[in-house]
C-alpha positions in Angstrom: -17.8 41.6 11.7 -20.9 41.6 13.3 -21.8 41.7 17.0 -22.1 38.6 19.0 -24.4 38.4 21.9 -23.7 35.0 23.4 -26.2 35.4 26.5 -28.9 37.1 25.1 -28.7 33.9 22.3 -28.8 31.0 25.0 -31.4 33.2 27.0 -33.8 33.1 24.3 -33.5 29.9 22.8 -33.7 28.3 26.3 -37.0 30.4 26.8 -38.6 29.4 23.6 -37.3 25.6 24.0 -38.8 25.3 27.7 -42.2 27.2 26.5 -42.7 24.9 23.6 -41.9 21.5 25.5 -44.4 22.8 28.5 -47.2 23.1 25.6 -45.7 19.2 23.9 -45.9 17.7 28.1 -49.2 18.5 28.6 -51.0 15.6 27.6 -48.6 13.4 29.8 -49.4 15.0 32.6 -52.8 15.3 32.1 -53.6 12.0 30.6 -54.8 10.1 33.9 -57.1 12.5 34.5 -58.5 13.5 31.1 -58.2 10.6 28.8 -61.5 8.9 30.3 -63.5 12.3 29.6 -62.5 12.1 25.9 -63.4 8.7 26.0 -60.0 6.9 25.3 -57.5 5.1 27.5 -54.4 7.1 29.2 -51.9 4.9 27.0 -53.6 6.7 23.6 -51.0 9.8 25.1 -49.0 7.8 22.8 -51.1 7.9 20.0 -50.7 12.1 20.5 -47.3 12.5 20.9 -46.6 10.4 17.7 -48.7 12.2 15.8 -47.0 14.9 17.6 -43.2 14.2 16.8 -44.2 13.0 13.1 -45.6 17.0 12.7 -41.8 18.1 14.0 -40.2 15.8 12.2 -41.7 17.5 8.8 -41.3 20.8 10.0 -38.0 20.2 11.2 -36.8 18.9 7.9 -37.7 21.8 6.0 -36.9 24.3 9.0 -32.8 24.9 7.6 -34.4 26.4 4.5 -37.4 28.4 6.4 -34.7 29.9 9.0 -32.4 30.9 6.5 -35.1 32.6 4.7 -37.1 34.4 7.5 -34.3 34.3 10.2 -34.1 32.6 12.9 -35.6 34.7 15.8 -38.8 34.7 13.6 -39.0 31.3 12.9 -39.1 31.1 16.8 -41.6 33.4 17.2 -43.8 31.1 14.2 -42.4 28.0 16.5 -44.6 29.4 19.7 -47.1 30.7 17.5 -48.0 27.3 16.6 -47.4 26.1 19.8 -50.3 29.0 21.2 -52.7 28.2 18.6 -52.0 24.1 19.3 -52.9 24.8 22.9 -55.9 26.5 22.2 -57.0 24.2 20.2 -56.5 21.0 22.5 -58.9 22.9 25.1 -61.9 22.5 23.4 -62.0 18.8 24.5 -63.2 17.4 21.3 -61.0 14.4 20.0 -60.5 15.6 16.7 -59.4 19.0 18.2 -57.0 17.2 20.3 -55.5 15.5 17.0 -55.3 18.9 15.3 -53.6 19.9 18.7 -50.9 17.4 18.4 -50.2 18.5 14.4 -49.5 22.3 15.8 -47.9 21.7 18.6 -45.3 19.4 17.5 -45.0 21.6 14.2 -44.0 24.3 16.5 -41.5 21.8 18.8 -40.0 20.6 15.4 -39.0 24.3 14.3 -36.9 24.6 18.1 -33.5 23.2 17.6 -32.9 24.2 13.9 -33.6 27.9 14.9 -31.6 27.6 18.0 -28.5 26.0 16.4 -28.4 29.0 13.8 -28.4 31.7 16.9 -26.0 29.6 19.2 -23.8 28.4 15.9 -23.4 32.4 15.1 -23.0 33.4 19.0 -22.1 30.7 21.4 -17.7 30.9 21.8 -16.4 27.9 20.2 -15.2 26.4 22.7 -18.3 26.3 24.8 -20.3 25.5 22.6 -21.3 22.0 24.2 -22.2 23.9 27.5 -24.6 26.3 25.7 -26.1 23.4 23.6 -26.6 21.4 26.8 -28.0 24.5 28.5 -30.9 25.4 25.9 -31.9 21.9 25.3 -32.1 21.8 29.4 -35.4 23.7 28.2 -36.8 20.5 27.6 -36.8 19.0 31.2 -37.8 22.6 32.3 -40.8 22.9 30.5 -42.1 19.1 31.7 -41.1 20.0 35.3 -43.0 23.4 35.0 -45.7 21.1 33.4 -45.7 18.5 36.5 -46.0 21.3 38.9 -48.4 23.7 37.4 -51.3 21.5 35.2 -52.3 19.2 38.5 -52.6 22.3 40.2 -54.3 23.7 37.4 -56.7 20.9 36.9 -58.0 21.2 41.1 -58.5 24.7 40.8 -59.5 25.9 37.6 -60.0 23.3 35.7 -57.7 21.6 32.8 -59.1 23.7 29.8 -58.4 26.8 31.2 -55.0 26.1 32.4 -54.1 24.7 29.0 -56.0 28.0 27.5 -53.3 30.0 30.1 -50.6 28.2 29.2 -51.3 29.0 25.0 -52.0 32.5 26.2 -48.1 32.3 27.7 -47.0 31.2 24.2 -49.1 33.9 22.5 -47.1 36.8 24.6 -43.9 35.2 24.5 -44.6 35.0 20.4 -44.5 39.2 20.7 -41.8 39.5 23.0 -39.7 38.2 20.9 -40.0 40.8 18.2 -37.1 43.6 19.4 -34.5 41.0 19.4 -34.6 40.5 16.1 -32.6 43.5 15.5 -30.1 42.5 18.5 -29.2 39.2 17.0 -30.1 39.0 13.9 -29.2 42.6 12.9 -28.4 42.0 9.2 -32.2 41.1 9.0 -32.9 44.9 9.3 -30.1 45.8 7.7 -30.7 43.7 4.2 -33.9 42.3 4.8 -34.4 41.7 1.0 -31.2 40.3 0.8 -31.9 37.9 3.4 -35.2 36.6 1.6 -33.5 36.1 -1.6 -31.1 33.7 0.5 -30.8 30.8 -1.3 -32.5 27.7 0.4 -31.1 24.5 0.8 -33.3 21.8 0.0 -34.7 19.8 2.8 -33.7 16.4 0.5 -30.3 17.2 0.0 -29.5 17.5 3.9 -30.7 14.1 4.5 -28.9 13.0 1.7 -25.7 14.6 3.5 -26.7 12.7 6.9 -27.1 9.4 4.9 -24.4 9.3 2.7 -21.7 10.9 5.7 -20.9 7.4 8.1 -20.5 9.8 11.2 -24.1 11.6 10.5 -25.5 8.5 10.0 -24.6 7.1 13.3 -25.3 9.4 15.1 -28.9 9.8 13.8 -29.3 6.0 14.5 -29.0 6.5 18.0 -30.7 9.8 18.0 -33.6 7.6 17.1 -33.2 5.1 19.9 -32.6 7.6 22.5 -34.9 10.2 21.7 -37.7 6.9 21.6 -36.5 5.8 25.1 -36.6 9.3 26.1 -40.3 9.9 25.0 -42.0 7.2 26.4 -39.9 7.4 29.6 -41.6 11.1 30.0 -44.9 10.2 28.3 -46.0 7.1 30.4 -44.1 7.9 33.8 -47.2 9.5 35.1 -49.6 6.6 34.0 -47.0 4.4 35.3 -47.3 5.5 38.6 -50.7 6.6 39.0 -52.9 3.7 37.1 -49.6 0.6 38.1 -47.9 1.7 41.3 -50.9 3.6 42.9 -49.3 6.9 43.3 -51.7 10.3 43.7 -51.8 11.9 40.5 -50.1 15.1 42.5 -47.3 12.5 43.7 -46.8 10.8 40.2 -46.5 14.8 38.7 -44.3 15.4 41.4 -42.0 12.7 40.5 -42.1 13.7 36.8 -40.8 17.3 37.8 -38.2 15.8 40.1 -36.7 14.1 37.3 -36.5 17.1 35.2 -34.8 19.2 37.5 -32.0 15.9 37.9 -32.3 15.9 33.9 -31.5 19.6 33.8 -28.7 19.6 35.8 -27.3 16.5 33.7 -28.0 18.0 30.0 -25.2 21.1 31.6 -22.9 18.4 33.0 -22.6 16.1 30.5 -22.6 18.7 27.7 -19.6 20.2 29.3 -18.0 17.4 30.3 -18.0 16.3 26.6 -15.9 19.9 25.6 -13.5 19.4 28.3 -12.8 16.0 29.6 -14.5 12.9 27.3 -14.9 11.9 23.5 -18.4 13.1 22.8 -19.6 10.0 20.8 -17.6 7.5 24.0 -19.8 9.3 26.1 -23.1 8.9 24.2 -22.3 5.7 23.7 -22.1 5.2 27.8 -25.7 7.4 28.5 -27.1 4.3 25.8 -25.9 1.6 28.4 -26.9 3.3 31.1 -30.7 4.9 30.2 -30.8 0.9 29.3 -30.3 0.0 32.8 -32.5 2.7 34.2 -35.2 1.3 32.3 -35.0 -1.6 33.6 -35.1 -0.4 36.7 -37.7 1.6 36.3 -39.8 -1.7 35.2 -38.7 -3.5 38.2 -40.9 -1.4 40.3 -43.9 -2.6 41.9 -46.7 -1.3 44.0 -44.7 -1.9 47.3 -41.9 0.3 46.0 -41.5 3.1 48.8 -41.8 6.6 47.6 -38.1 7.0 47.6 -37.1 4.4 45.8 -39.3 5.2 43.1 -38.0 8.7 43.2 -34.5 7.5 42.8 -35.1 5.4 39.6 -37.3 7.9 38.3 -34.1 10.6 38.7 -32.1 8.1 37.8 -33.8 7.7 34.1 -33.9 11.4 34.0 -29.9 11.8 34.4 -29.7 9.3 31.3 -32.8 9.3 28.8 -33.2 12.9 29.2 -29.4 14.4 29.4 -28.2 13.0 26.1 -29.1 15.5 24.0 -26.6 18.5 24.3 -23.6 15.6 24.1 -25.5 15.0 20.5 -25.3 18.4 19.3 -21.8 18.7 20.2 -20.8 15.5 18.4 -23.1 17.3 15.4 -21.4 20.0 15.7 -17.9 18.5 15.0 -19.4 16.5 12.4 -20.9 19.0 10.2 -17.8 21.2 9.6 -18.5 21.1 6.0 -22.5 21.5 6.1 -24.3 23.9 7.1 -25.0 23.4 11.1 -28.6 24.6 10.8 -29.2 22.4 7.3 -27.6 19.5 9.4 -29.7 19.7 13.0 -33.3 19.8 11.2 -31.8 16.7 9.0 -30.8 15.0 11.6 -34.2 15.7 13.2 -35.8 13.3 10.8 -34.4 10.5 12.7 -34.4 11.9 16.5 -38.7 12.6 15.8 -38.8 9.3 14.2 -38.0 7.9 17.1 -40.5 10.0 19.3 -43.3 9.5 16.4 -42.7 5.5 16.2 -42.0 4.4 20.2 -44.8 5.8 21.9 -47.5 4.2 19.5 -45.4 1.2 19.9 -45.0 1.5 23.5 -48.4 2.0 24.3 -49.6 -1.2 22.2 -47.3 -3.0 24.4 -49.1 -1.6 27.3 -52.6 -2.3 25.5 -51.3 -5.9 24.5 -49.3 -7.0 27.9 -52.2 -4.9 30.1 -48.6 -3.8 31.9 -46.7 -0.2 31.8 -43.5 -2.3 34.0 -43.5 -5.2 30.6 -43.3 -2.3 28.0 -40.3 -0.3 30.1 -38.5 -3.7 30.2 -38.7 -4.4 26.6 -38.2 -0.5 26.0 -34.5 -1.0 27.7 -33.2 -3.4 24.6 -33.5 -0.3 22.3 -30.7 2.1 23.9 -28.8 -0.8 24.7 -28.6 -2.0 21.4 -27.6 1.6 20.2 -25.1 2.1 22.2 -23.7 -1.0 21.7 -23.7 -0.3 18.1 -22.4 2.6 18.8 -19.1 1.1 20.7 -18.3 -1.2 17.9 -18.2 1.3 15.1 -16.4 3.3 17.2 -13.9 0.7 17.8 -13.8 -0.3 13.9 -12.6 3.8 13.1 -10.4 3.6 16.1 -8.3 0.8 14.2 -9.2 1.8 10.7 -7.5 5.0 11.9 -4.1 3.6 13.9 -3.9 0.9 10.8 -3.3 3.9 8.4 -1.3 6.1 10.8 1.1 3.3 10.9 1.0 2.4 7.1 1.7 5.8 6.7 5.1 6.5 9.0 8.4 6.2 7.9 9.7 2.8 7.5 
């Protein structure tokens, strides 16, 4: 049996996750600030993080078959690769560059959670599997936070290319560090590399197939696409929101967009756990879809007389909701893809979960564009978790009786 290494696995997925996601939340933060030099609005941010998300989404779908192939520490070390070059790229400042930007960058985000679930699938103790999840995809809010703090500090002092160019530069050496651990936990690699390559690869086709035709997989990657929208644009236009509607400092409106992903951190760990100990993962992901619904309309309830505070508390708010779904998902994905193969199953499901972040930005920010109001397209943004959770509650029910209907057609008469 080989070794498992359960820390050093979480460790270096949530490294790799929060690198990645600083390098994806850079054009949120810096949007206000840059967007007029490019000459575009700051609501074409959506235009770049779809573009963005539809990159990960095909990378993602193939990723099952490149990690099983390659490993998944190298895939990894190819996800901030891209991520590096992606960043470099963005700095020249051109518009086209930008666009080529968005198609590395998000190539790199969508090779993250296939790569992870392989390590944490191999390492992570059964039974806490839901905590380590939740953990490593609390990289995400991590890497937005360090993104709120660092770029508008970045962009008085030294200027927003070259603290993009030091952030790619990050991703560059974390790319080599990587490289010894390859042997720690993925030591067959060394020992059969050969072996390994001639792995046979799972088609990207026939794991969507599996999501489509299994009624669990399927429902689940419905909401994926509904939460993982509401979570995008939450993130994406928050800083527009309150610098360009509410009249927050671009420093304040970063400020606020870090809060929320320390509150989101902290919520990723607690719900995740809470969903291996105490609550039915998919009765819980139902209740985040109500509740990022309210929080959105919150959110689009604010106004330019909102105190600080308030706006904080809505803003955290969202954060504990849109942004702390995701480790009760993978749990839930977990259970359901006992008879697939996790990895196949997290970059199939991925199809759906970057749909949603390819699709509701661009749709968002023609709301914006179309209503002239950030508060209108947040208020019509809350229908879509609502409706997916919802959704979600009524199948739920329906197996619920499905399920007691045969347990008592089956006892004893």
């Amino acid at each position: 049996m080989l070794p498992t290494r359960p820390l050093l696995a979480l460790i270096t997925t949530l490294f790799v996750q929060a690198l990645v996601s600083l390098t994806l939340a850079m054009p949120s933060v810096l949007a206000p600030a840059v967007a007029p030099s490019l000459g575009v609005g700051a609501e074409r941010v959506g235009m770049f993080v779809g573009v963005a998300y539809l990159a990960a989404m095909l990378s993602g779908l193939h990723s099952g078959d490149w990690a099983a192939q390659i490993g998944a520490v190298r895939l990894s070390q190819v996800a901030l690769l891209c991520a590096a070059i992606g960043a470099c790229t963005g700095a020249l400042g051109i518009a086209l560059a930008v666009l080529g930007a968005a198609v590395l960058i998000g190539t790199g985000y969508g090779l993250t959670n296939p790569s992870a679930a392989s390590l944490l699938m191999r390492h992570a103790p059964v039974k806490r599997r839901g905590l380590f999840f939740s953990i490593k995809q609390g990289g995400v809010p991590i890497g937005v936070a360090i993104a709120g703090v660092l770029l508008p500090w970045g962009l008085a002092t030294i200027g927003w290319q070259a603290a993009v160019l030091a952030i790619g530069g990050t991703c560059l050496l974390a790319a080599v560090l990587l490289t010894p651990l390859v042997r720690r936990l993925e030591p067959e690699r060394g020992a059969a590399p050969a072996a390994a390559r001639a792995a046979p690869a799972n088609t990207a086709s026939g794991g969507l197939l599996d999501v489509l035709r299994d009624p669990g997989l399927r429902r689940l990657s419905l909401a994926s696409f509904s939460y993982a929208g509401t979570q995008i644009c939450f993130l994406t236009f928050l800083v527009s929101y309150l610098n360009l509607e509410l009249s927050q400092s671009l420093a304040a409106a970063a400020g606020v967009l870090a809060s929320a992903q320390l509150v989101a951190t902290v919520g990723r760990v607690v719900w995740g756990h809470s969903a291996d100990r105490w609550f039915d993962p998919a009765a819980l992901l139902a209740g985040l879809g109500l509740a990022m619904g309210v929080a959105c309309a919150l959110l689009a309830l604010l106004d330019s007389s909102s105190s600080p505070v308030w706006i904080l508390l809505v803003a955290l708010v969202c954060a504990a909701t849109a942004m702390a779904w995701n480790g009760v998902f993978f749990v839930e994905l977990a259970r359901h893809s006992g008879k697939h193969d996790m990895t196949r199953m997290a970059g199939a499901t991925q199809v759906f979960t970057f749909g949603g972040g390819m699709v509701m930005p661009v749709v968002f920010g023609q709301m914006v564009r179309i209503s002239g109001s950030y508060a209108t397209a947040y208020l019509l943004l809350a229908a879509l978790p609502t409706v997916a959770a919802l959704a979600m509650w009524r199948s739920l029910g329906a197996e619920a009786a499905a399920a007691q209907a045969q347990a008592q057609a089956q006892a004893p008469k």
